[in-house]
C-alpha positions as CSV (number, residue, x, y, z in Angstrom):
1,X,19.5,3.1,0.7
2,X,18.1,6.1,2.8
3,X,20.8,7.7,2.7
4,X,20.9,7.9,-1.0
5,X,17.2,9.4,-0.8
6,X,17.1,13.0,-1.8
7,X,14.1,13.8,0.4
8,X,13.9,17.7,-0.9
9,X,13.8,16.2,-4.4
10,X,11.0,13.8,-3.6
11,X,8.7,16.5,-1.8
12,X,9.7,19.1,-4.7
13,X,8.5,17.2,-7.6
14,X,5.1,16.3,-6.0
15,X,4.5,20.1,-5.1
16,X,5.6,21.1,-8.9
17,X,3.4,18.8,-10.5
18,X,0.4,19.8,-8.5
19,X,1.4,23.2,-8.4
20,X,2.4,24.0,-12.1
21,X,1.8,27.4,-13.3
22,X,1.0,28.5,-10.0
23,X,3.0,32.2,-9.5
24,X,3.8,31.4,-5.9
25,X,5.4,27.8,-6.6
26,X,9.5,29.1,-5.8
27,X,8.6,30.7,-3.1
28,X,6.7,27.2,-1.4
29,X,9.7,25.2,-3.1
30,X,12.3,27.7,-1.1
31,X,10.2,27.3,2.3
32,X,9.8,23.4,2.0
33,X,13.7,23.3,1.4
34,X,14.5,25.3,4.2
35,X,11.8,22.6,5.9
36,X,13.1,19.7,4.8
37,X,17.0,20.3,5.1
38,X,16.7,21.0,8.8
39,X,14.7,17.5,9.5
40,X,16.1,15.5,7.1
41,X,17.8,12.9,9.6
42,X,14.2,12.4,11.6
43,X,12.3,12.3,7.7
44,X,14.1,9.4,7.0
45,X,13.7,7.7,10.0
46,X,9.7,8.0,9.8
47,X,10.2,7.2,6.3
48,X,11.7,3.6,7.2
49,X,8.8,2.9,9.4
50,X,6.3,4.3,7.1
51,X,7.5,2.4,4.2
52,X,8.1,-0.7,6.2
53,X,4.3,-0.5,7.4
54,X,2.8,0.0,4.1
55,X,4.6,-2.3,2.0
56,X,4.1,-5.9,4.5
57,X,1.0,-5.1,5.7
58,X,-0.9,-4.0,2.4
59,X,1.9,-5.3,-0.4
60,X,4.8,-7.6,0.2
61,X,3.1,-9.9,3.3
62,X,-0.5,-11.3,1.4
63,X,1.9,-11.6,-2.0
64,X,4.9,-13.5,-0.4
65,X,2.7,-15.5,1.9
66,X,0.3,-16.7,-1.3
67,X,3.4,-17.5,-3.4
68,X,4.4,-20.1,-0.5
69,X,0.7,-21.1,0.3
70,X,0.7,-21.7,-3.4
71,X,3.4,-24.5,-3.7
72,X,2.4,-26.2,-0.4
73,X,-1.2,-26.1,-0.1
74,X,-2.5,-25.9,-4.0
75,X,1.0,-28.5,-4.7
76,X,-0.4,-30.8,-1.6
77,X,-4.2,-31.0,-2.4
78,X,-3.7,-30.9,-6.7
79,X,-1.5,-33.9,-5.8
80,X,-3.8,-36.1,-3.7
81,X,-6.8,-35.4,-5.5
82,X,-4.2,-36.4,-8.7
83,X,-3.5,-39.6,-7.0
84,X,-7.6,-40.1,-5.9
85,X,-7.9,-39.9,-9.7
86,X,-5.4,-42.7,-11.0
87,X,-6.3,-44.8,-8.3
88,X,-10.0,-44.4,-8.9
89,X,-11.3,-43.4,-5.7
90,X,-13.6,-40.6,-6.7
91,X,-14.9,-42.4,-9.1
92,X,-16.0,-45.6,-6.0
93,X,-17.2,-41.9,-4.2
94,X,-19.6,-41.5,-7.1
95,X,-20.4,-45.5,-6.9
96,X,-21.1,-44.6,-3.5
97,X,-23.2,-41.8,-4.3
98,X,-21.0,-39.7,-2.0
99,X,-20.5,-35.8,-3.9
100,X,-16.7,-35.6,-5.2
101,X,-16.5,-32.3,-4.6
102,X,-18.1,-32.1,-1.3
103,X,-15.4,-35.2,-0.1
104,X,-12.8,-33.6,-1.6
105,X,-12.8,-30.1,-2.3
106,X,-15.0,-28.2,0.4
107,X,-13.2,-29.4,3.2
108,X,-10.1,-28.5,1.7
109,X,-11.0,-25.2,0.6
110,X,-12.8,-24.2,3.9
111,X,-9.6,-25.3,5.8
112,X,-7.2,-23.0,3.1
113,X,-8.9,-20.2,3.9
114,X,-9.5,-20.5,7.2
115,X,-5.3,-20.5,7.6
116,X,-4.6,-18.4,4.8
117,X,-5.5,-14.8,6.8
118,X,-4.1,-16.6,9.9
119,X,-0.4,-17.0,8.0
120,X,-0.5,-14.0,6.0
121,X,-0.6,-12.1,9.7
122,X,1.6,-14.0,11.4
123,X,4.4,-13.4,8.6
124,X,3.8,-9.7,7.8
125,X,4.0,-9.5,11.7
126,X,7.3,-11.2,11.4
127,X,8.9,-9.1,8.4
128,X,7.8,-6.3,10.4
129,X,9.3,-7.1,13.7
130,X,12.7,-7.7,11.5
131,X,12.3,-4.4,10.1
132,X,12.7,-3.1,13.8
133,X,15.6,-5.4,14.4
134,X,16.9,-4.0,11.2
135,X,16.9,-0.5,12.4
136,X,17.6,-0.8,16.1
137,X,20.6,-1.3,17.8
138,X,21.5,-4.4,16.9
139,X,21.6,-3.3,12.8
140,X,21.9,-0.3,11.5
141,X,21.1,1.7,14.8
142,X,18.4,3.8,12.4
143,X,16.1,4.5,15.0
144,X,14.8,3.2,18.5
145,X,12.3,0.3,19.2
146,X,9.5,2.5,20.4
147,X,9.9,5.0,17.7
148,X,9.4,2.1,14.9
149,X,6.7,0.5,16.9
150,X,4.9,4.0,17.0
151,X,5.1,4.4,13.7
152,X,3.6,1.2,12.8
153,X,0.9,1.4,14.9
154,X,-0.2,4.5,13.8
155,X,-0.3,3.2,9.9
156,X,-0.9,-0.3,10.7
157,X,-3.6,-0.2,13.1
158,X,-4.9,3.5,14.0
159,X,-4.6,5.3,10.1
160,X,-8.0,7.7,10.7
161,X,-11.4,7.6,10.3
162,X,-11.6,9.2,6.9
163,X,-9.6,5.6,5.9
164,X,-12.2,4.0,3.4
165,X,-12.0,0.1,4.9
166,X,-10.7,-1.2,2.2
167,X,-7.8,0.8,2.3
168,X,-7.4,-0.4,6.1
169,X,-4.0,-2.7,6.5
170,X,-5.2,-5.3,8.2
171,X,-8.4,-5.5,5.8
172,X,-5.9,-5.2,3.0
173,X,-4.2,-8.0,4.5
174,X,-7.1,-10.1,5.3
175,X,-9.5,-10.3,1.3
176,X,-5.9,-10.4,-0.4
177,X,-5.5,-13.7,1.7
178,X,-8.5,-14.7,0.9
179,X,-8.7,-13.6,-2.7
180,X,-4.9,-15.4,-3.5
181,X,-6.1,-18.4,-1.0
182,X,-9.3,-19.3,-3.1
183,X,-7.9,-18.4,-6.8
184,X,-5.1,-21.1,-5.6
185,X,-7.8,-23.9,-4.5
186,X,-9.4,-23.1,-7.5
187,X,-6.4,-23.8,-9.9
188,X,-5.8,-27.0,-8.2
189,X,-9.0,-28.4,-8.5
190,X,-9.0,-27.5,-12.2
191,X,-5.9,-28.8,-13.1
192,X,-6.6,-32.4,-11.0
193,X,-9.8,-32.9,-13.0
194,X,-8.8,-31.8,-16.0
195,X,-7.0,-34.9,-17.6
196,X,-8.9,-37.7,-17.8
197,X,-8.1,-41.5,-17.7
198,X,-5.4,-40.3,-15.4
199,X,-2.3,-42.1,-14.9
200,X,-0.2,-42.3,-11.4
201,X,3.0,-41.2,-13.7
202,X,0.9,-38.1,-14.6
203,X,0.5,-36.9,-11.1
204,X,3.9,-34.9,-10.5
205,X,2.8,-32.9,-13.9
206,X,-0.4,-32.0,-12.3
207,X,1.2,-30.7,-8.9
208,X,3.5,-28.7,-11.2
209,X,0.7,-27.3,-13.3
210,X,-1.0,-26.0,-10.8
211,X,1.7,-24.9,-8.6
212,X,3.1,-22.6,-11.9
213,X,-0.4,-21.7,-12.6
214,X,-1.4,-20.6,-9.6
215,X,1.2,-18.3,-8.5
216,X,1.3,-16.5,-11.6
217,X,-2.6,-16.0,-11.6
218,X,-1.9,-14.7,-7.7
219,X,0.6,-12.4,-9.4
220,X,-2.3,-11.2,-11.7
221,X,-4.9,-10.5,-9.1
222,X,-2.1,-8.8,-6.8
223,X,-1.6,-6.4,-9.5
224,X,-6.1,-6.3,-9.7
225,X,-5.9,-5.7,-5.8
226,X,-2.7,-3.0,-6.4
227,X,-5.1,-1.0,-9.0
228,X,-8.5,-1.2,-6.3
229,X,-6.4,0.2,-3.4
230,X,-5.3,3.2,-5.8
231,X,-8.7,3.8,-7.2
232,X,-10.6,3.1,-4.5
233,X,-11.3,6.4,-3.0
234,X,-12.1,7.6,-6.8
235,X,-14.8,5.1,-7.3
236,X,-15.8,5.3,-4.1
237,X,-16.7,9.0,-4.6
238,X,-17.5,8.8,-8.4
239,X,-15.1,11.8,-9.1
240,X,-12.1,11.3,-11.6
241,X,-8.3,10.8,-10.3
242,X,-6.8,14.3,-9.4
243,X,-10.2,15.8,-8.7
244,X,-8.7,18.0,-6.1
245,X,-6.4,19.6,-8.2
246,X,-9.2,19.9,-10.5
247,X,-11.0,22.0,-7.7
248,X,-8.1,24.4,-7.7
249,X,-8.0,25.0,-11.2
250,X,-11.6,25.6,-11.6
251,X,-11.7,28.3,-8.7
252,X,-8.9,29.5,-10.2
253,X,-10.7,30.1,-13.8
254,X,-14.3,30.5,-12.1
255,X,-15.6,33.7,-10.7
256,X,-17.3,37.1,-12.8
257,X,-13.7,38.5,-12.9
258,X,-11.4,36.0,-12.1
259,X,-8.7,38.0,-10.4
260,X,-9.5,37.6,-6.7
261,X,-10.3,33.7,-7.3
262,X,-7.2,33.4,-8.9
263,X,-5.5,35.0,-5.7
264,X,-7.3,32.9,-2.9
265,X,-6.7,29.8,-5.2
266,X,-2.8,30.9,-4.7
267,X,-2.8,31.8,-1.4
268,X,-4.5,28.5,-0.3
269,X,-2.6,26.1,-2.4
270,X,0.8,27.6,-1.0
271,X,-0.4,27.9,2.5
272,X,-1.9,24.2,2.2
273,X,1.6,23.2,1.0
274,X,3.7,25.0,3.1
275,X,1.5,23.3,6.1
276,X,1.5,19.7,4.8
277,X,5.2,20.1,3.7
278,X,5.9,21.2,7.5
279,X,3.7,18.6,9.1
280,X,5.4,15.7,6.9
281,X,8.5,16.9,8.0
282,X,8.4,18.3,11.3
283,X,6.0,15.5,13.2
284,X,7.0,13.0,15.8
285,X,11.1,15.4,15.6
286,X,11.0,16.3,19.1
287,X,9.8,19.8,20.7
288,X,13.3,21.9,19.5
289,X,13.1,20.9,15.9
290,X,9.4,21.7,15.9
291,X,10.5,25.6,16.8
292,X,13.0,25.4,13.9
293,X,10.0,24.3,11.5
294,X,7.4,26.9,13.3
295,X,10.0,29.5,12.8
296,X,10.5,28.7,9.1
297,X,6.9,29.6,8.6
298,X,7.1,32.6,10.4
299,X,10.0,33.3,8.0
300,X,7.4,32.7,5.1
301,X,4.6,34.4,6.1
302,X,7.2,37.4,6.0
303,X,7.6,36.4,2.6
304,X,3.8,35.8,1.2
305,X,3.5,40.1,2.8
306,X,5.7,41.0,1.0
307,X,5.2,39.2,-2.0
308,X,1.7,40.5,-1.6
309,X,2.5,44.4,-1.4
310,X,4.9,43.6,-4.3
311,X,2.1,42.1,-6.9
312,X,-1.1,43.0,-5.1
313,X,-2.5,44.0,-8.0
314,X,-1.3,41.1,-10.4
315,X,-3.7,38.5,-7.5
């Protein structure tokens, strides 16, 4: 699969959409090409990691893990509150005076999702420690064990400090347990209580109702938790999505004339591009391909002179 990804293409298409109209956009796309042919082979590699990271610890590992929670421990306790029902033991709990749902469902719930985080970690932790076995020697000989486990640490557990928290794996990991955990226990309450007069033939349709129920309302909210991981740094700080490339714009159109904004506005977006385009590409590649990359932007900055004697007076 990686080596069907056109890496050039992918960083090409995210600089001409953020880039468009800019004057200086071929010359950045010729630099990041030179960029990204010569460390294609080690962008791939961090790519496997990177994507491995992000997908089990914020994506694949709370969803997968719910889906199996759902059918064993929504299926378990739907079913044996079912079979309290037909056999009338909550109602001798309320002859009793003893709370239903303190006998029944608090312990339960408590208990769900107190193991839910637990089980959600310890199987993203597996899928990711087959993703090294995957690419190590013993599969497709990708890359080594210590590069993959560098790179998961450094997404997984030490992404930044300008990280918002909820955007921090395992927090990611950890309210998505809870979130899919307590919708589940939820569902299964519901759909044990619902029917009344219940009869012991009944009970298998109840543990089916809520297993099917559940899992596609956990599909729901993963797709609720998808959107607030996207948006979050928006609402966090009340500006709209692509705000930054708003910025550039404005200073681009702002000023009393307008001509020298416009050319710092071009000059920083290409020198910020060139930059992120060569730190993408060129980080964690080893001390020789780092001269190759530093040499490529010497190679541009000979390019932005000229371009600058050229259509000085154009910026």
């Amino acid at each position: 699969m990686l080596n069907r990804v056109d890496v050039v293409k992918l960083v090409s298409d995210v600089l001409a959409k953020h880039m468009a109209g800019n004057a200086m956009l071929p010359m950045v796309l010729q630099l990041v090409d030179q960029i990204v042919r010569q460390n294609e082979a080690g962008a791939k590699k961090k790519l496997y990691a990177l994507a491995m990271s992000y997908v089990f610890s914020v994506e694949l590992g709370p969803l997968v893990t719910a889906l199996l929670l759902a059918g064993r421990i929504g299926g378990a306790y739907a079913g044996e509150v079912g079979m309290m029902a037909a056999t009338h033991q909550l109602e001798l709990l309320s002859v009793l005076g003893v709370p239903r749902l303190g006998w029944t469902f608090v312990p339960a719930a408590l208990a769900a999702l107190l193991a839910a985080p637990l089980l959600t970690a310890v199987g993203t932790a597996v899928a990711l420690y087959v993703g090294a076995l995957v690419a190590g020697p013993q599969g497709f000989a990708l890359l080594s064990a210590d590069e993959y486990w560098a790179d998961v640490h450094e997404v997984v557990l030490a992404p930044g400090p300008q990280l918002h928290w909820l955007k921090y794996p395992p927090a990611v990991n950890a309210y998505r347990a809870l979130g899919f955990m307590a919708s589940t226990m939820a569902v299964a309450q519901l759909c044990a209580g619902a029917r009344r007069r219940l009869q012991p033939r009944h009970v298998p349709l109840v543990i089916t109702t809520a297993v099917v129920t559940s899992c596609l309302l956990v599909i729901c909210m993963d797709w609720g938790f998808s959107q607030l991981y996207v948006h979050i740094d928006d609402v966090v700080a009340g500006a709209p999505m692509g705000s930054g490339v708003g910025g550039v714009g404005g200073a681009d159109g702002g000023g009393a004339d307008g001509g020298g904004a416009d050319g710092g506005a071009d000059g920083a977006a290409m020198a910020g591009a060139a930059a992120a385009a060569e730190g993408a590409m060129g980080g964690g590649l080893g001390a020789s391909e780092e001269g190759e990359a530093h040499g490529g932007a010497e190679e541009f900055d000979g390019y932005y002179d000229d371009y600058h004697e050229e259509h000085g007076d154009e910026l």
